[in-house]
C-alpha positions as CSV (number, residue, x, y, z in Angstrom):
1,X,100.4,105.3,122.0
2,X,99.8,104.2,125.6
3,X,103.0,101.7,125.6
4,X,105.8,102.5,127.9
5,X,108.7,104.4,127.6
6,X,111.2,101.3,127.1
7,X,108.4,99.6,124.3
8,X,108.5,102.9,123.1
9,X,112.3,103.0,122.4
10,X,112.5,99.6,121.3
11,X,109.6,100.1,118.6
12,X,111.5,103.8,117.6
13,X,115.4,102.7,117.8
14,X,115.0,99.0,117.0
15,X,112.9,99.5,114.0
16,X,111.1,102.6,112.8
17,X,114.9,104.9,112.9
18,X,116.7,102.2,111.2
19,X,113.9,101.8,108.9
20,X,113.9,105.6,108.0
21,X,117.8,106.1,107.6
22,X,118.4,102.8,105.4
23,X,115.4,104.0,103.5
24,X,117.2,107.3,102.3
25,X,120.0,105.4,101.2
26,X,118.2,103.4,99.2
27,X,115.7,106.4,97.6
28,X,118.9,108.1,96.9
29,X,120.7,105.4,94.8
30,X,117.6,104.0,92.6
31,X,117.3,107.2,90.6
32,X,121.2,107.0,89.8
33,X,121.8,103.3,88.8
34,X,120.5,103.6,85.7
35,X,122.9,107.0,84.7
36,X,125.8,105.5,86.6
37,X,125.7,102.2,84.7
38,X,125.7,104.5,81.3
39,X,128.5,105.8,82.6
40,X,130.9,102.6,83.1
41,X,130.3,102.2,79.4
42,X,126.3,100.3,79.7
43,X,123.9,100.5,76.8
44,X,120.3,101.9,78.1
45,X,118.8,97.7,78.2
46,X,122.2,97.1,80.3
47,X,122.0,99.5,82.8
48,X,117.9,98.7,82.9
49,X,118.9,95.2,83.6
50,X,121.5,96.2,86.6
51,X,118.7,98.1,88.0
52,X,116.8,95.1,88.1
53,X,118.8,93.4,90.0
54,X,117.7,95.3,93.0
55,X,114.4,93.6,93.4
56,X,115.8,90.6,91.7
57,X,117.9,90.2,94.4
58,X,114.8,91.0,96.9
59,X,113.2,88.1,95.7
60,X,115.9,85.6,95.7
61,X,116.4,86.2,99.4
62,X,113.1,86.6,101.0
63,X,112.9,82.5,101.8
64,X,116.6,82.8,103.2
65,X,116.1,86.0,105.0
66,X,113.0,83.9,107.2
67,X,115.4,81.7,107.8
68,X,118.7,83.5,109.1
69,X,115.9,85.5,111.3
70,X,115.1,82.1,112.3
71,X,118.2,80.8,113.3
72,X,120.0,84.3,114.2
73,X,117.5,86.5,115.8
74,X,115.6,89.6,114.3
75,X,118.4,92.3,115.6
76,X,121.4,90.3,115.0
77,X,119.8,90.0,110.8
78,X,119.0,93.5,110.7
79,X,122.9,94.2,112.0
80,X,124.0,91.4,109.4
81,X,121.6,93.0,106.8
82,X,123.0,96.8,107.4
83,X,126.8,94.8,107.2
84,X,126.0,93.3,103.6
85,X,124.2,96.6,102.7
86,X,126.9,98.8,103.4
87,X,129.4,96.3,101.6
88,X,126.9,96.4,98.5
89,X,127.1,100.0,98.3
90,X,131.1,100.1,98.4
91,X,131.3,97.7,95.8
92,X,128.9,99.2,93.7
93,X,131.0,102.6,93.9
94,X,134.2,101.4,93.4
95,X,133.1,98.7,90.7
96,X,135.5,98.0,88.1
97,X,133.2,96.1,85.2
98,X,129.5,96.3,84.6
99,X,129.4,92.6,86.2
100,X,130.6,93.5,89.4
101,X,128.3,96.5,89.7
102,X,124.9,94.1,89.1
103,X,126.4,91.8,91.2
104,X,126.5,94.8,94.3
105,X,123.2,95.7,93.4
106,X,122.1,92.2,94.1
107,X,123.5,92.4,97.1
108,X,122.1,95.2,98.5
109,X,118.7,93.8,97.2
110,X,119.1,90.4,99.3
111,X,120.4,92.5,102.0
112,X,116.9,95.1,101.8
113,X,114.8,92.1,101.9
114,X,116.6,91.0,104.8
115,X,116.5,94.0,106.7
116,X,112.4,94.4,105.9
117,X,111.9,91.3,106.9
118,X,113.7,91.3,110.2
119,X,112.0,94.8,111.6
120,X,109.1,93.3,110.5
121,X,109.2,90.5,112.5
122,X,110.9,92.6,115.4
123,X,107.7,94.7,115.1
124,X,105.7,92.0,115.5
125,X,107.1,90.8,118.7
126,X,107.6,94.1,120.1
127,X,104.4,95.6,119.5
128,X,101.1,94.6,121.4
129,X,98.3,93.7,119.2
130,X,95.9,96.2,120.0
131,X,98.2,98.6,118.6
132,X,99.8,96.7,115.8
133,X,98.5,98.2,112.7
134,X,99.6,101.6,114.0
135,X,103.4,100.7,114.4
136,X,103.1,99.0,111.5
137,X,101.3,101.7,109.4
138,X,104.2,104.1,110.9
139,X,107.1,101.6,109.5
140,X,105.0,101.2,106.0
141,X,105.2,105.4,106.5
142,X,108.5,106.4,107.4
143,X,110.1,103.8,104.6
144,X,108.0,106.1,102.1
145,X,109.2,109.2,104.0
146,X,113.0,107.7,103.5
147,X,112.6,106.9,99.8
148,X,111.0,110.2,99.2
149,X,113.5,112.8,100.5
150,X,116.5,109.8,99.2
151,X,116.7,111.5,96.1
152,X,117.1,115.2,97.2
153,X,119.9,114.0,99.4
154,X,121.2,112.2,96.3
155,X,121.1,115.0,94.0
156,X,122.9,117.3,97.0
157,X,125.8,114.9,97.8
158,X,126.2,115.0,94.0
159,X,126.0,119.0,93.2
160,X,129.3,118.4,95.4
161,X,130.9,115.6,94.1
162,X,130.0,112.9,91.1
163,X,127.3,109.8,91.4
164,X,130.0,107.9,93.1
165,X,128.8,110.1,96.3
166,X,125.9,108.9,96.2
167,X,126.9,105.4,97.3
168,X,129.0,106.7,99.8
169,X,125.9,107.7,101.1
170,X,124.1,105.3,100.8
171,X,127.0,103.1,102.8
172,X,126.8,105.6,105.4
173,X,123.1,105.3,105.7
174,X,123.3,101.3,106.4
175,X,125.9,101.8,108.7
176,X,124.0,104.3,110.7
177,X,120.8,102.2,110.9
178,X,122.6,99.4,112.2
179,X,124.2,101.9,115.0
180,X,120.5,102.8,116.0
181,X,119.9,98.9,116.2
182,X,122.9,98.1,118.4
183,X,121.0,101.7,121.0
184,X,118.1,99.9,120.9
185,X,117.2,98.5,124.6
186,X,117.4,94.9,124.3
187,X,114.1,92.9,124.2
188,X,113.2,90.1,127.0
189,X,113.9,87.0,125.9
190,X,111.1,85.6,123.9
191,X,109.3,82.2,123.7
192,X,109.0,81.6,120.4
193,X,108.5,78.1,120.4
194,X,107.1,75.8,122.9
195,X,109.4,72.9,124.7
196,X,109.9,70.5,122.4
197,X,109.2,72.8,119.3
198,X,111.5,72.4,116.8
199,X,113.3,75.0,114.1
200,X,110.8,74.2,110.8
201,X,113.0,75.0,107.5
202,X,110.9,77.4,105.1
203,X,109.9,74.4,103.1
204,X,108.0,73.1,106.6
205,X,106.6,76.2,107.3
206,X,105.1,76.9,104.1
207,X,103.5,73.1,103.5
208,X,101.8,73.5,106.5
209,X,100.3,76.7,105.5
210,X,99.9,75.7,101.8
211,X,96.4,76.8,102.1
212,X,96.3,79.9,103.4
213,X,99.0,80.9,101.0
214,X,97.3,79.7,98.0
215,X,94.0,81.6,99.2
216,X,95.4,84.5,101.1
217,X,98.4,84.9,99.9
218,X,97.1,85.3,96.0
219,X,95.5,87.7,97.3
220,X,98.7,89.8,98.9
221,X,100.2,88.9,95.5
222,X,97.3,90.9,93.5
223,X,98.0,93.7,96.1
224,X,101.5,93.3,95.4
225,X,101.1,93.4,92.2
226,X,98.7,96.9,91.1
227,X,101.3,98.3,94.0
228,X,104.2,97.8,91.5
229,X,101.8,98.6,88.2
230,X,101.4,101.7,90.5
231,X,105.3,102.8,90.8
232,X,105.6,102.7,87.2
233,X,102.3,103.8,85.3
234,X,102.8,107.5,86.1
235,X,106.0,107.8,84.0
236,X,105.1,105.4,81.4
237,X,102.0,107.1,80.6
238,X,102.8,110.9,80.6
239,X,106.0,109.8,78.6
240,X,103.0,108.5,76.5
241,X,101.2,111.1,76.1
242,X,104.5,113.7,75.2
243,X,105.2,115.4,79.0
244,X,108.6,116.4,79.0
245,X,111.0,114.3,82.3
246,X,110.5,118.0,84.6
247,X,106.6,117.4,84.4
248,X,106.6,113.8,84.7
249,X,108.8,113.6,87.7
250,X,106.6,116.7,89.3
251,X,103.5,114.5,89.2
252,X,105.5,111.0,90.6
253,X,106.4,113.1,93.1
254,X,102.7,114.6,94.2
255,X,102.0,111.1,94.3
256,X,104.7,110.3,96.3
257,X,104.5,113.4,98.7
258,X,100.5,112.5,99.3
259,X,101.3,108.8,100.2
260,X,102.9,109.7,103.0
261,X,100.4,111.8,104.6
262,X,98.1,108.8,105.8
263,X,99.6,106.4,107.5
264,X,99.3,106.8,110.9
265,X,95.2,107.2,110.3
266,X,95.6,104.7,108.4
267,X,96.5,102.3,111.2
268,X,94.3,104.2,113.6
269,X,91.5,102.9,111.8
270,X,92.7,99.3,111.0
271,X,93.0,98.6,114.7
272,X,90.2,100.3,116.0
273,X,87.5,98.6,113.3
274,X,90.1,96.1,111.4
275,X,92.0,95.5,108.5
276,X,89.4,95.3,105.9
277,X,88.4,98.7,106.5
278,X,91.5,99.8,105.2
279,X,92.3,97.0,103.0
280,X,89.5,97.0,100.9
281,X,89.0,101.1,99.9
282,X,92.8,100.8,99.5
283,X,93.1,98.0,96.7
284,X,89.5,100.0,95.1
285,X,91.0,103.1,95.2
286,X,93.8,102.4,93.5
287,X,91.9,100.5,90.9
288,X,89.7,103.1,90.2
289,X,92.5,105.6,89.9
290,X,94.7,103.3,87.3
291,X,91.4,103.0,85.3
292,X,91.8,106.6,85.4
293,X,95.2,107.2,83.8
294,X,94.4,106.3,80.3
295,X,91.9,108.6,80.3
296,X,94.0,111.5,80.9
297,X,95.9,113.9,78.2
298,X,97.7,116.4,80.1
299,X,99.8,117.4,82.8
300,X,96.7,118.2,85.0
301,X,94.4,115.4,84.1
302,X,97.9,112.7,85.1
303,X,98.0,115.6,88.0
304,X,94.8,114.7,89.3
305,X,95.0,111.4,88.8
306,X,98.2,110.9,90.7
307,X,96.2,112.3,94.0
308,X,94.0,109.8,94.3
309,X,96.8,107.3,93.2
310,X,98.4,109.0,95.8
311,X,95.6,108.7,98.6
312,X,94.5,105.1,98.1
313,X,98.3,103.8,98.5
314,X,98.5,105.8,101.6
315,X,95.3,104.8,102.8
316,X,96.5,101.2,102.2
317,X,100.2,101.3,104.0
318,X,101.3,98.6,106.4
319,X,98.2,96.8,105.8
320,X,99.6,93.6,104.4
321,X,102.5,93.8,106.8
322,X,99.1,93.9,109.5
323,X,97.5,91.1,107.9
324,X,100.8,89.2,107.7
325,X,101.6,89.8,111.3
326,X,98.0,88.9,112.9
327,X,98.5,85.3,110.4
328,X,101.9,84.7,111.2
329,X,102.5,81.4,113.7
330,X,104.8,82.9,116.6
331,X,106.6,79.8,116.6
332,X,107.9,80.3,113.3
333,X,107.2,83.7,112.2
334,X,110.0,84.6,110.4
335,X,109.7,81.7,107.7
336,X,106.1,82.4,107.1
337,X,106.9,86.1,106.9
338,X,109.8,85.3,104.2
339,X,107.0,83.3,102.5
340,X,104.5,86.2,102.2
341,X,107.1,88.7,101.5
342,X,108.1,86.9,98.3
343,X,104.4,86.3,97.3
344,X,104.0,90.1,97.8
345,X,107.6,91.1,96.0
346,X,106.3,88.3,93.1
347,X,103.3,90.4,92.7
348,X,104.9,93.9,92.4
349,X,107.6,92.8,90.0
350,X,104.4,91.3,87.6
351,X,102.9,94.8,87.8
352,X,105.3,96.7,85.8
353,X,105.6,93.4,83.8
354,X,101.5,93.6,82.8
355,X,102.2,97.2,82.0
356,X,105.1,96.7,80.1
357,X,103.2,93.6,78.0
358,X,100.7,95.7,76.9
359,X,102.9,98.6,75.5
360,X,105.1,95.8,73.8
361,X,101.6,94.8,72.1
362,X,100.8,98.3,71.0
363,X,98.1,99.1,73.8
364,X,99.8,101.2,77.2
365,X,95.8,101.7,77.6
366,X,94.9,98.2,77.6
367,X,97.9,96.8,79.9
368,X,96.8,99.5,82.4
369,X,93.2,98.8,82.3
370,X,94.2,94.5,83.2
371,X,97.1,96.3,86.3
372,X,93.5,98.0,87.4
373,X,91.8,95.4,87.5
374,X,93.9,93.8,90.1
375,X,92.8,96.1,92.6
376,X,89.5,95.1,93.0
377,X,90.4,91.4,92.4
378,X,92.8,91.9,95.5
379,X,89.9,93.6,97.5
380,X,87.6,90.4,96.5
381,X,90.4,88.2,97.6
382,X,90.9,90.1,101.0
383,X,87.0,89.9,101.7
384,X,86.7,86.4,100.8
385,X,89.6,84.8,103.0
386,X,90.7,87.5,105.9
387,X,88.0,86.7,108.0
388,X,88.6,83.2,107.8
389,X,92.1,83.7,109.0
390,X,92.6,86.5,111.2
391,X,90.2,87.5,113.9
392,X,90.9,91.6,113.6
393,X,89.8,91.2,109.6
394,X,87.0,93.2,111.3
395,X,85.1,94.2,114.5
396,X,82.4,91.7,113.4
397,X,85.2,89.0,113.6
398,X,86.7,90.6,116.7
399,X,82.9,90.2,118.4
400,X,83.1,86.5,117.0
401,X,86.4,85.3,118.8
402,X,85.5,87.7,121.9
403,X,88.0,90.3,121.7
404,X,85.2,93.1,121.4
């Protein structure tokens, strides 16, 4: 990147090393929730429902979290964020009933969706344009990196101890990202508003971009939503089809390990020629991939499979969170970006939900086949209403507004 040195440690300690750190604290506790409820006496639809509330609780706060960025600032919510994180997780491990232990894990949900949105909109301010979708790629990137390698730390700090360790971790983690936040050189003061601008509550904001949001922002959804079909059909389907849990979590995790190969090309390209060259072989990709799965029965077919699952959601990462930023009014950016966030986090809770729907109706095949489907209806929906909104949708809208 050509920025200088003190953009350069603003972008790295303000947002992409916090990112990364929380990130393995996160990765590591998500595989354990479920076997840690079981242990404080939880039935298997118990703990499944305390492991819910981790994007439940994402969901609840993304309007709020545009607003505290609002009204606080983006560092001060990410050090707030990292606070109720690292409270979350101490609760969590020293919870006495099953209730207090779902109501942690909400809390460390409302406190991720803080956190995302914050260093998103951090990112945003920080970061020129012509270089957006590469920071932005890197943050979608080094959040996978962090959630990736989460679990190995998890299942180290446990070899040593019990599952409780792994929220000590996970506490340590938060606290540690906000430390890099508080390093972080501190930004120039920004206009954000205009003189006699007022603060807009979230309810402002998003009637006076009820259009783009229901044309645009379906669209994100859809995204959102064959993203989240994504995390789960891997082990739904080779459970389907009789793989034992070593050969199932082998293949999630080629898929995993490929996905975070591509980012920074991945932005390259997006701000070099614009977003829909990423956006649309992205959402295609991955539809063509989950038409795939049913057609596989075996560890190498689901193998195979899972690397182009793989490659089209690395292809596709930080592109929303590009298209968000290039949409996003500066004078109230973080209550628009709490509205697309929970459009987006709407959509990838629906996506296990279609999957799940069609197994409950005695057809995995069928309930993956309508998740695929949402790929190319999200690629339609990018190519219908990017252009109209954002002037990097592509170079042919870049020549239109005269930035090429």
């Amino acid at each position: 990147m050509s920025t200088g040195g003190s953009a350069r440690r603003q972008i790295l300690l303000g947002a992409l090393l916090p990112a990364f750190i929380f990130s393995i604290g996160v990765g590591a506790m998500i595989p354990v929730l479920a076997p840690f409820a079981v242990q404080r006496g939880a039935t298997l639809a118990v703990a499944g429902i305390i492991a819910a509330m981790l994007p439940v609780g994402q969901i609840l706060a993304d309007l709020p979290a545009g607003a505290l960025a609002a009204r606080v600032g983006d560092r001060r919510a990410m050090l707030l964020a990292s606070g109720a994180a690292a409270l979350g997780f101490l609760a969590a491990g020293l919870a006495p009933s099953l209730i207090t232990l779902g109501i942690a894990i909400l809390l460390v949900g409302a406190a991720n969706a803080v956190f995302q949105l914050a260093r998103h909109s951090y990112l945003t301010q920080v970061t020129p344009v012509h270089q957006r979708a590469r920071v932005l790629s890197t943050l979608g990137g080094v959040h996978r990196i962090g959630q990736f390698i989460g679990p190995f730390f998890g299942a180290g700090v446990i070899a040593v101890g019990d599952l409780r360790a792994v929220f000590l971790l996970a506490l340590l983690t938060a606290l540690a990202a906000g430390v890099t936040v508080v390093l972080a050189p501190e930004m120039e003061p920004r206009p954000l508003r205009a003189e006699g601008h007022a603060r807009k509550g979230f309810g402002a904001v998003i009637t006076a971009h009820r259009e783009l949001l229901l044309t645009l922002g379906m669209a994100s959804m859809l995204v959102g939503a064959v993203r989240g079909a994504r995390q789960q059909v891997i082990p739904l389907w080779g459970e389907h089809i009789g793989l034992d849990p070593t050969a199932i979590s082998l293949i999630y995790g080629l898929a995993g390990g490929i996905d975070m190969l591509l980012f920074y090309p991945a932005g390259k390209i997006m701000d070099q020629f614009g977003r829909l060259w990423i956006g649309i072989p992205s959402m295609v990709g991955l539809g063509l991939a989950m038409v795939l799965v049913p057609l596989s029965d075996s560890a190498t077919g689901l193998a195979l499979v899972a690397v182009l699952l793989g490659i089209s959601n690395g292809l596709g990462s930080g592109v929303m969170m590009t298209i968000a930023s290039d949409i996003a009014p500066p004078e109230d950016r973080p209550q628009f970006l709490g509205a697309w966030r929970l459009l987006q986090d709407l959509g990838i809770a629906a996506g296990p939900l279609t999957l799940a729907a069609g197994a409950a109706l005695g057809t995995l095949a069928g309930g993956v086949w309508v998740a695929a489907a949402m790929g190319p209806l999200a690629s339609a929906g990018l190519l219908r209403w990017l252009p109209r909104y954002s002037v990097h949708a592509s170079r042919r809208t870049r020549r239109r507004a005269g930035l090429d």
